[in-house]
C-alpha positions as CSV (number, residue, x, y, z in Angstrom):
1,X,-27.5,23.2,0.1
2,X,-25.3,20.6,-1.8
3,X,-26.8,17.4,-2.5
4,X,-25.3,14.7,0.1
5,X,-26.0,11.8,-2.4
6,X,-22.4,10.5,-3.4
7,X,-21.7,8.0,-5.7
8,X,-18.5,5.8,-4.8
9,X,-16.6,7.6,-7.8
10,X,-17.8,11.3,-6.4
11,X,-16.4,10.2,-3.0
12,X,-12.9,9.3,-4.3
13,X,-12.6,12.1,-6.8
14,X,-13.0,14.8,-3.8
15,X,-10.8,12.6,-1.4
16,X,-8.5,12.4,-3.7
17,X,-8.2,16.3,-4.3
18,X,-8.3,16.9,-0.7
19,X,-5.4,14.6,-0.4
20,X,-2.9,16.5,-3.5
21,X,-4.5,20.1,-3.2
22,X,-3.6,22.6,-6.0
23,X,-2.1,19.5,-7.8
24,X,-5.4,18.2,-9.3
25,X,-7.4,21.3,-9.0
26,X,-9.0,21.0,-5.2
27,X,-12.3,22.1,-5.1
28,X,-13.5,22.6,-1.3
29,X,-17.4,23.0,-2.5
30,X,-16.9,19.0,-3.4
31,X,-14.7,18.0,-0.8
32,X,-17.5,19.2,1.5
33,X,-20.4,16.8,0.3
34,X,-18.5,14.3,2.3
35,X,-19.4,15.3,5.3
36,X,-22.5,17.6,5.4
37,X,-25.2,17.2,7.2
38,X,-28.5,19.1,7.7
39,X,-27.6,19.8,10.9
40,X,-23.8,20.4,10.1
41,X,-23.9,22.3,7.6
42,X,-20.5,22.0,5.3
43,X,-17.3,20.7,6.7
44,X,-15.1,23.3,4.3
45,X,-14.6,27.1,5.3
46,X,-13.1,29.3,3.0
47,X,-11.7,32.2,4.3
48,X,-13.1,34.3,1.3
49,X,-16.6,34.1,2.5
50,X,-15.7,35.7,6.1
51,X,-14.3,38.6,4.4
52,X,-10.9,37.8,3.8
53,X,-9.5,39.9,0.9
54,X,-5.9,38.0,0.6
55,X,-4.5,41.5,-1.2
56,X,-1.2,41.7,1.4
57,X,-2.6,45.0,2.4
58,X,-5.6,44.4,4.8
59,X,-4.9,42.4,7.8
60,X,-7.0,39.5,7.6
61,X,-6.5,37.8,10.6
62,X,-9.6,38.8,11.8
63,X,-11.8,36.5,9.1
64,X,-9.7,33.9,9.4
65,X,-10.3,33.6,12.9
66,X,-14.4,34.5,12.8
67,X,-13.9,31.3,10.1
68,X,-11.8,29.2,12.3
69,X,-14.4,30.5,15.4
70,X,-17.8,28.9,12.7
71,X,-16.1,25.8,12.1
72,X,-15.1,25.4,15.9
73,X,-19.2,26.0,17.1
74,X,-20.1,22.7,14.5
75,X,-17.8,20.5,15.7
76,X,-14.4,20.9,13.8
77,X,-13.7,20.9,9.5
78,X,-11.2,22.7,7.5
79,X,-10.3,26.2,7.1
80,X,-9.7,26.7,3.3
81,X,-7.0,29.5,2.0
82,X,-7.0,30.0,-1.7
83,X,-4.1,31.5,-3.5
84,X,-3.7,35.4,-2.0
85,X,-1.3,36.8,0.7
86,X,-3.1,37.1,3.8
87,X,-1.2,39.6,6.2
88,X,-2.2,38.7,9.5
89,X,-1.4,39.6,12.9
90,X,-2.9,36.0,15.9
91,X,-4.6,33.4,14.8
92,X,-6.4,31.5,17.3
93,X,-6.3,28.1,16.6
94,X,-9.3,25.1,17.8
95,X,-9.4,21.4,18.3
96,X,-10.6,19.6,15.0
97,X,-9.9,22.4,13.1
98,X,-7.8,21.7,10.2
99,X,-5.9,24.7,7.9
100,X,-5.2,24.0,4.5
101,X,-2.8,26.2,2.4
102,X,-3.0,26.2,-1.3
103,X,-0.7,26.8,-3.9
104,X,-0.5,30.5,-4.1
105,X,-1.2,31.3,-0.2
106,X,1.3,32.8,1.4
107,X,0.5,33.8,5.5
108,X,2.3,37.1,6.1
109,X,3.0,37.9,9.7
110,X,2.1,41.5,10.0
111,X,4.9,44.0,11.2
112,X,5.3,45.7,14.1
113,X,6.8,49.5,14.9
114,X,10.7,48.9,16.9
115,X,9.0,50.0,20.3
116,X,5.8,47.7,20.1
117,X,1.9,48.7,19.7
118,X,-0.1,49.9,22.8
119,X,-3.4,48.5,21.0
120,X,-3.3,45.7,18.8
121,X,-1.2,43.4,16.9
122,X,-0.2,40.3,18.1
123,X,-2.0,38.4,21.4
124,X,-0.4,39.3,24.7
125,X,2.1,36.6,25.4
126,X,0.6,36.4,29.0
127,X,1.4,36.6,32.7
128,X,4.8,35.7,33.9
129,X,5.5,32.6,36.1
130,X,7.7,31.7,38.9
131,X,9.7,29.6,37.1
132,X,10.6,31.9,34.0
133,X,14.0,32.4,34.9
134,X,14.7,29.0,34.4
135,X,14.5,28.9,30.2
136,X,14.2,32.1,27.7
137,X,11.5,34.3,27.2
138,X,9.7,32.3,24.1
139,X,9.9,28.8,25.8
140,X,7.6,30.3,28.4
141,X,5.3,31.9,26.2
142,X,3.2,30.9,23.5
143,X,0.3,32.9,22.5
144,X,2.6,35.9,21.2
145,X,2.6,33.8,18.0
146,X,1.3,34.1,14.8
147,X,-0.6,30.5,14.8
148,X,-0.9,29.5,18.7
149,X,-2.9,27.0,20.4
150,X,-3.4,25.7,24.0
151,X,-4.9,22.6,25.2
152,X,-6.1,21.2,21.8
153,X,-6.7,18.2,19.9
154,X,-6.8,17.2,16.5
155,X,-4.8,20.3,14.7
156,X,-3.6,20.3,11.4
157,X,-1.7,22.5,9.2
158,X,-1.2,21.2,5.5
159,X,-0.9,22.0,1.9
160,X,1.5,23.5,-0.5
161,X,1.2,27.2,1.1
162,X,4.0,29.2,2.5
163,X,4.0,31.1,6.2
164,X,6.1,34.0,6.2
165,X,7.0,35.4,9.5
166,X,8.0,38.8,8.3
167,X,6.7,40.7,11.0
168,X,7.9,38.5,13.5
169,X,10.7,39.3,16.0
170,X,14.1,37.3,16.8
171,X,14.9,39.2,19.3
172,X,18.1,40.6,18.1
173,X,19.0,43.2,15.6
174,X,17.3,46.2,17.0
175,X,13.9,44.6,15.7
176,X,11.0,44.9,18.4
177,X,11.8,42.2,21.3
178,X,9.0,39.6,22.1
179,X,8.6,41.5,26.0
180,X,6.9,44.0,23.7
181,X,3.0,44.6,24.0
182,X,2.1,43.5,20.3
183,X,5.1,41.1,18.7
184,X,5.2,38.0,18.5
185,X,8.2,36.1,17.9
186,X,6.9,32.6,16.8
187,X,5.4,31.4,13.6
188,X,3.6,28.4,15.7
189,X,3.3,27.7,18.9
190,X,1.5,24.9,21.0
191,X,1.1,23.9,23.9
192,X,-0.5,20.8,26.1
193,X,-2.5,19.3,23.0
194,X,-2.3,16.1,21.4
195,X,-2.6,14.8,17.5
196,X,-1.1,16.9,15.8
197,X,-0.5,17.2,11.8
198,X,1.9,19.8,9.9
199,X,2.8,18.7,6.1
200,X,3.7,20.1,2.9
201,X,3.8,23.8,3.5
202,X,7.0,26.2,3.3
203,X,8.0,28.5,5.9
204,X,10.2,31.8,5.7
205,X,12.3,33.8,8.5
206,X,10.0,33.2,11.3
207,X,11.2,35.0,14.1
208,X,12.9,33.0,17.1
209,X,11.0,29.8,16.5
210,X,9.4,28.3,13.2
211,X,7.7,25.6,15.6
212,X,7.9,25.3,19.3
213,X,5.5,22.6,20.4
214,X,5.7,22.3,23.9
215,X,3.7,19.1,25.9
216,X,2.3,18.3,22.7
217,X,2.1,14.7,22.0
218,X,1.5,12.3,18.9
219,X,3.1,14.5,16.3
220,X,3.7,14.2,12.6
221,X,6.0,17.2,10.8
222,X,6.3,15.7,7.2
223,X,7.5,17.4,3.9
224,X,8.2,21.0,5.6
225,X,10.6,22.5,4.0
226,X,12.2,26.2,6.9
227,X,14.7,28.9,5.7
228,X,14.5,31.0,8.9
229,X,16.5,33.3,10.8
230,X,16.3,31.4,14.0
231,X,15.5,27.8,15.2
232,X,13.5,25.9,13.0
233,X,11.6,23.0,14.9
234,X,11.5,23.4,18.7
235,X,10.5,19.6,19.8
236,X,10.1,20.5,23.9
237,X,8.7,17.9,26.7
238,X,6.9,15.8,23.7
239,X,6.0,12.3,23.4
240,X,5.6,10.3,20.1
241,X,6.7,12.5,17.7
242,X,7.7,11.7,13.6
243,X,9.7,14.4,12.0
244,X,10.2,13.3,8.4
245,X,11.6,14.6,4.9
246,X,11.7,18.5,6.2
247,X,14.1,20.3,5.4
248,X,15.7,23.1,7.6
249,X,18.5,26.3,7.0
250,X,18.6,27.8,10.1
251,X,22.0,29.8,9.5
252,X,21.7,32.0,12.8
253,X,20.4,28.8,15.2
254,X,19.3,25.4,15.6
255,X,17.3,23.9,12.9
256,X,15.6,20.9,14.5
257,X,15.9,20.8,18.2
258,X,14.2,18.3,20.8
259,X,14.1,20.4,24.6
260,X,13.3,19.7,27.7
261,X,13.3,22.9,29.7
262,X,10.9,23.7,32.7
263,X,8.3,25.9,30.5
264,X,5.9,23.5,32.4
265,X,6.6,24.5,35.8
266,X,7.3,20.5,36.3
267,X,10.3,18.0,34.5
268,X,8.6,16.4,31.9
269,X,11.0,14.3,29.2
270,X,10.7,14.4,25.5
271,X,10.5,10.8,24.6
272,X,9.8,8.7,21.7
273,X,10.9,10.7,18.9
274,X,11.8,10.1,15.5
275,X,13.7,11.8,13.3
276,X,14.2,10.6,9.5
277,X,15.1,11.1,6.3
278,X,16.1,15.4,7.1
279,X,18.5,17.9,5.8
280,X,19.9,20.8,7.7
281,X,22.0,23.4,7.1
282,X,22.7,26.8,8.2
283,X,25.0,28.0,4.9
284,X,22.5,29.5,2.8
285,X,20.9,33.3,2.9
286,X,17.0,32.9,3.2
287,X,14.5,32.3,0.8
288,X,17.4,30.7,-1.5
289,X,16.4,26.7,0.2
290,X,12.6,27.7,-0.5
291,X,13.5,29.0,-4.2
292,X,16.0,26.0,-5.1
293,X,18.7,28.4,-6.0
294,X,20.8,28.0,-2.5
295,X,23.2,31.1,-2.7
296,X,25.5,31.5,0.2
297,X,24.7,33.7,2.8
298,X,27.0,36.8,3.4
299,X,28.3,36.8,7.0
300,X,29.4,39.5,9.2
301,X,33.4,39.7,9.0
302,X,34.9,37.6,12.4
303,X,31.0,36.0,12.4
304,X,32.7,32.7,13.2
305,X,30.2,29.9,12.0
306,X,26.7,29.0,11.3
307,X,24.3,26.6,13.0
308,X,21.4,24.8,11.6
309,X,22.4,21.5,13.5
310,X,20.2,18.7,14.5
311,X,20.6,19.3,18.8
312,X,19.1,17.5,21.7
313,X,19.3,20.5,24.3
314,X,20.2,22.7,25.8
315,X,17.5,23.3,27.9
316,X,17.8,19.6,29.4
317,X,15.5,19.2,32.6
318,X,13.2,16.6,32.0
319,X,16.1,14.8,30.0
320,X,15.6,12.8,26.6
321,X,14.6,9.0,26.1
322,X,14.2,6.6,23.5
323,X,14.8,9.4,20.4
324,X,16.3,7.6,17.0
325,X,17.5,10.0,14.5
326,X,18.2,8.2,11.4
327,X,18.8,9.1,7.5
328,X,20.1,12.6,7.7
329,X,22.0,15.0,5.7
330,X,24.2,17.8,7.7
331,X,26.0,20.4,5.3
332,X,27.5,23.3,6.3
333,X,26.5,23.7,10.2
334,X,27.3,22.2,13.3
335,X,27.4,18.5,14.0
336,X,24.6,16.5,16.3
337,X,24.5,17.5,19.6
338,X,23.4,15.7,22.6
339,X,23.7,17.6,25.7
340,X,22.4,17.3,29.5
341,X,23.5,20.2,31.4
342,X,20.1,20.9,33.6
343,X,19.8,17.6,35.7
344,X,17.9,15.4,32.9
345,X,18.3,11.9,31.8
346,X,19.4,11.1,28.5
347,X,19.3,6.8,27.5
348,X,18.1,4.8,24.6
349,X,19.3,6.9,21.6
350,X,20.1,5.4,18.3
351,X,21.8,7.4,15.4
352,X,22.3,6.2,12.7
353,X,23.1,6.2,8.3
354,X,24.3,9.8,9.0
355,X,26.2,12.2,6.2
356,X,28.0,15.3,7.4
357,X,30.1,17.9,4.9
358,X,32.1,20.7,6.2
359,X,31.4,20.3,9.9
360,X,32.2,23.8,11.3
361,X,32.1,22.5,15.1
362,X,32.7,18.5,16.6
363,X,30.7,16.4,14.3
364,X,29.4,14.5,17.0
365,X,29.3,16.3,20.8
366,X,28.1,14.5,23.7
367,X,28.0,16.5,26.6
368,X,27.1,15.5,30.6
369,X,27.5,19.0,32.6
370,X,26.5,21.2,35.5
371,X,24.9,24.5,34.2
372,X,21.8,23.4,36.5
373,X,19.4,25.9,35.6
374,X,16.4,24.9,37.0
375,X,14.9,24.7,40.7
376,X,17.1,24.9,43.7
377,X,18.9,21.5,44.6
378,X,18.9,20.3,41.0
379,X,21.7,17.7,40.5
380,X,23.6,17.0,37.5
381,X,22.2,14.3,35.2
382,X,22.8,11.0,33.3
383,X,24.2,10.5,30.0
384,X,23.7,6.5,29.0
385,X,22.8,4.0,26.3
386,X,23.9,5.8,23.4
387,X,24.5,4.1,20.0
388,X,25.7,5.6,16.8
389,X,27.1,4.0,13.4
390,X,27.2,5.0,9.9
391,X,28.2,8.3,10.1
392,X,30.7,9.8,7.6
393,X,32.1,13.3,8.0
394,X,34.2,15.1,5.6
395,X,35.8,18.3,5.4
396,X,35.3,19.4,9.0
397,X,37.4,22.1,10.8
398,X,40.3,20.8,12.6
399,X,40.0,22.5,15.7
400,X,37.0,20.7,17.4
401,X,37.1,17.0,16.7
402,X,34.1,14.8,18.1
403,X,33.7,14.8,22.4
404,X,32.5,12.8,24.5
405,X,32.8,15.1,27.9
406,X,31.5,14.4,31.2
407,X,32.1,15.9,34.2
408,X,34.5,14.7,37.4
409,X,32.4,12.0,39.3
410,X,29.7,11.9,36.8
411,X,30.8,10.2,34.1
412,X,28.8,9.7,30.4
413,X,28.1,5.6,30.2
414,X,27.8,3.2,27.5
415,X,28.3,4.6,24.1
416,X,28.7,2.8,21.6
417,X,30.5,3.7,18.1
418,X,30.6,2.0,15.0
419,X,31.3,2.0,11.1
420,X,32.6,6.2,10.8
421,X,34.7,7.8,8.4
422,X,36.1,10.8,10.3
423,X,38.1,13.8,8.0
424,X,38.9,16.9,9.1
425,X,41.2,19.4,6.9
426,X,43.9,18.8,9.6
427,X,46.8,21.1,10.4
428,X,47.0,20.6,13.9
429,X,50.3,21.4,16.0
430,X,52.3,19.4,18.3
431,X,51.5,22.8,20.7
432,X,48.2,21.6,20.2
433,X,48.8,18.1,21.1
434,X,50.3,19.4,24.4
435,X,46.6,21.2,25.6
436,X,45.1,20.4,28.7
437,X,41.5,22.0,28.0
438,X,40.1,23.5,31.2
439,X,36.6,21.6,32.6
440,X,33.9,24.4,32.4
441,X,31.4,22.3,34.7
442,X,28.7,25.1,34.5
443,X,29.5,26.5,30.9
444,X,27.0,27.0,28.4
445,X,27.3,23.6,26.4
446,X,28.9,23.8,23.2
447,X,31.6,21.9,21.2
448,X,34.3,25.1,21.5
449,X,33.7,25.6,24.9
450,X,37.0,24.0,25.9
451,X,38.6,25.9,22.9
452,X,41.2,24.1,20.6
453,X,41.2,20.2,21.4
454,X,44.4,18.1,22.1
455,X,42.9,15.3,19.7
456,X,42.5,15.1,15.4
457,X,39.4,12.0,15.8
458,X,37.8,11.9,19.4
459,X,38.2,13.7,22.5
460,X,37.0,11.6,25.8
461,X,37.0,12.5,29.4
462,X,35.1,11.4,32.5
463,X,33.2,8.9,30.8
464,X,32.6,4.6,31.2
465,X,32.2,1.6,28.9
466,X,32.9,3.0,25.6
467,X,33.3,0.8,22.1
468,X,34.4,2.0,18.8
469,X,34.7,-0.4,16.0
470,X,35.4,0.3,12.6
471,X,36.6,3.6,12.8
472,X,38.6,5.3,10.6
473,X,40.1,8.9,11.4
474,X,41.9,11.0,8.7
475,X,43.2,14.3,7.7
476,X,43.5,16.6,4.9
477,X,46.7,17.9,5.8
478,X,49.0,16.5,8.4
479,X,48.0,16.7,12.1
480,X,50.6,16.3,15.0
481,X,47.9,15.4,17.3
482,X,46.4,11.6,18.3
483,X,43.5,10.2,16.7
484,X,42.0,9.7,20.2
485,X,42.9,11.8,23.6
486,X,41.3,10.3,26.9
487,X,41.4,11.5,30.0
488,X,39.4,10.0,33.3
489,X,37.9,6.6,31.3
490,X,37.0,3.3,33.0
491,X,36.4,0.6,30.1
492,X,37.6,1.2,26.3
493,X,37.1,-1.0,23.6
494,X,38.5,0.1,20.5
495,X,38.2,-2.1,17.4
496,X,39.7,-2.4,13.8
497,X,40.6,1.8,14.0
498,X,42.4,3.2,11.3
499,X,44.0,6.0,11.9
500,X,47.6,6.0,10.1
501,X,51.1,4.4,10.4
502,X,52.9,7.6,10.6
503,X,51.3,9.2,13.5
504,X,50.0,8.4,16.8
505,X,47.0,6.9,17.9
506,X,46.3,7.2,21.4
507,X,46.8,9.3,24.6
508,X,45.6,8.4,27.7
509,X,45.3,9.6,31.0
510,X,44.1,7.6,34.4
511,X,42.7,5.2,32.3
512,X,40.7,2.1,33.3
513,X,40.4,-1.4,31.2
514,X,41.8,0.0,28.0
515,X,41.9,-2.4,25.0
516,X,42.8,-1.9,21.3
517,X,43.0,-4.8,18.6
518,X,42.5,-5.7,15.1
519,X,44.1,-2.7,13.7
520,X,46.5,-2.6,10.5
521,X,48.4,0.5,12.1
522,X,49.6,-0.5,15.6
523,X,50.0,-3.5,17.5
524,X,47.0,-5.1,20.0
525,X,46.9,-3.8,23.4
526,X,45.4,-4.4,26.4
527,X,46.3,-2.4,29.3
528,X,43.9,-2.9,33.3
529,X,45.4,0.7,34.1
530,X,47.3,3.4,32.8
531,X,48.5,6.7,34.4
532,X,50.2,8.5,31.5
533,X,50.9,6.8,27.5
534,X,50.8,8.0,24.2
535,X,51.6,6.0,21.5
């Protein structure tokens, strides 16, 4: 039994190691004088003493969980995992319990034969429900996982380790799919718990989902760095939630990705989320973000772009509110998405001090539409209150400039868009200035679903009180079409745009209220309706 006398210096110098880890030597025989008791015994598990042999050859899964299990039965502490690969198939996690990863642990998700295992591996992802049908396969399941909890508290996951979902299944490939008995096809996975902690680790190609936390509120994902073959964070039907510093290259899918599908069997919004001071990508081949030497990943030939976007959606039932996403870096992906297309609300969203470098999609699509996927008499939702400035794109293809889409009689309200520097390569033709892109109520939401785009800066249609101001749209190479195309708008404002001398400006179709002024480039304008002009 360790002595519980501390002096004040004892106490910081352990608090202090447990707060850097491998960086000043942690020592989890100190760090668990802190809280010891007679009757507690100490708050620190290492997974060595429960027969974990971290040699990347015996599954240990089963002492980390018989550790996880002993510090559950005296009221919570931290499972400790020194340097060693631990190949593991579920681990169970519990309410105060807290897994630290040090320098030199690496969790390797154990693989699994192509046509599943008929005893062992990974938890049964459980029963189905009546409302599967409504999202995919992994929103609805969670326990096919290699970390999963349900209805916890007080979680953590920290320190400088790595989690490498080898074993795990994306569901593509001819890899084992996640129906399987025995694979798993999520690195985490949580669902209804609260207080919630993941920092500092690394994770590697985790199978369809890094994270899906689903109805899991106060949330804090800080200094995670994910190069992983499918979506990164999964962010579904959460309140109060800080993503910050991580850094996500998610070449084959989204890298962080607020949801709100009906996994719950009820609407429930994700709401109060902030997103800060991030970088995704989806250019690089995997391992190479984690390693620092960020080589290009090798397509297939006609493969025609990667993801790795920041994307509110597409599963959109319970809708999005009050979500500011601030301080971000975009390179080589898709642009942000914000998308209701299943009968949620989106309102209150702030974006802002964004950079974006070759944009391989719309740098900024905002979609209102009709896929409905959810229960029967589900009605198309609202897209309002949405504020963006300080955005810069350069370098972005010139097919798919930015949308803002609605649908006919449900129109996207109050946006409004300030201080961007738009630039695409350019290169588009006067044949396609003369497109009339087709509606796709009930498509699958994405910034090429109405193929090429009749405008170079901003595509609008079906949408009400919009404001740009200080807007500048340009173009690598010359581009026949206007800077804005708008079709089906009731109330423009358009402020101090720049958008060349030599080339048009605006078309508009059955528009409402339209006024332009303070530009250099073309005269003022005010106009209460207009049928048909381009200039």
């Amino acid at each position: 039994m360790f002595s519980t006398k501390l002096t004040r210096k004892d106490f910081l110098a352990a608090t202090f190691a447990a707060g850097v880890g491998s960086f000043s030597g942690f020592d989890p025989h100190a760090f668990a004088q802190i809280s010891e008791s007679p009757q507690r015994g100490p708050s620190i598990c290492d997974i060595r003493t429960f027969g974990a042999l971290g040699n990347g050859k015996t599954v240990d899964s089963a002492a980390i969980n018989r550790a996880i299990e002993s510090a559950d039965a005296k009221g919570g502490g931290t499972i400790y995992f020194p340097a060693g690969t631990y190949l593991c198939y579920s681990i169970r996690l519990k309410s105060s319990i807290s897994l630290y990863l040090d320098a030199g642990a690496t969790i390797l998700a154990a693989d699994v034969p192509p046509g599943g295992m008929t005893t062992g591996g990974y938890d049964p992802a459980g029963p189905p429900q009546a409302w599967e049908k409504f999202q995919d396969f992994g929103h609805n399941h969670w326990r096919n996982s290699l970390f999963w909890g349900e209805d916890l508290h007080d979680v953590s996951i920290t320190g400088p380790g790595l989690i490498w979902g080898k074993g795990l299944s994306r569901g593509e490939g001819g890899l084992p799919h996640a129906e399987s008995p025995g694979v798993a096809n999520k690195a985490i996975a949580l669902k209804n718990c609260r207080n919630v902690i993941f920092r500092d680790f690394s994770m590697l190609t985790c199978g369809h989902f890094a994270i899906l936390l689903t109805c899991v509120d106060n949330v804090t994902i800080d200094n995670v760095k994910i190069d992983t073959n499918r979506d990164g964070i999964d962010i579904d039907c959460c309140k109060n939630v800080r993503v910050s510093n991580c850094s996500v290259n998610s070449p084959w899918d989204d890298g962080i990705c607020p949801k709100s599908s009906y996994a719950l069997g009820y609407e429930r919004a994700t709401e109060n989320v902030t997103i800060t001071n991030c970088y995704v990508t989806g250019i690089y081949d995997y391992g190479t973000l984690l390693d620092g030497t960020f080589k290009r990943m090798q397509y297939p030939v006609g493969f025609r772009a990667p993801v790795g976007r920041i994307k509110c959606g597409t599963e959109s039932n319970g809708g999005f509110k009050n979500i500011t996403i601030s301080n971000c870096v975009f390179e080589n992906c898709r642009g942000l998405a914000l998308e209701t297309v299943d009968g949620g609300i989106i309102e209150d969203i702030t974006v802002s001090n964004i950079t974006m470098r070759g944009m391989v999609e719309s740098p900024l699509f905002l979609r209102l539409g009709a896929r409905l996927r959810g229960p029967e008499g589900t009605k198309p939702g609202i897209l309002r209150r949405v504020l963006v400035n300080n955005l810069v794109s350069s370098n972005a293809v010139a097919e798919y400039p930015s949308i803002i889409s609605g649908i006919p009689g449900t129109l996207i309200e109050d946006i409004k868009i300030s201080d961007l520097y738009l630039q695409q390569v350019g290169g588009g033709t006067k044949e396609w200035a003369q497109i009339d892109p087709p509606e796709k109520e009930k498509g699958y939401p994405e910034s090429t679903m109405f193929g090429r785009l009749p405008a170079r800066g901003f595509f609008l249609r079906h949408a009400r009180n919009l404001e740009f101001s200080n807007i500048e749209i340009a173009t690598g190479q010359p581009d026949a079409r206007p800077a804005f195309w708008m079709h089906d708008v009731d109330g423009i404002d358009l402020f101090r745009v720049k958008a060349g001398k030599n080339t048009s400006a605006y078309s508009l179709r059955d528009v409402k209220d339209f006024r332009s002024f303070g530009s250099r480039d073309f005269a003022d304008r005010t106009e209460n309706a207009i049928t048909q002009a381009d200039f």
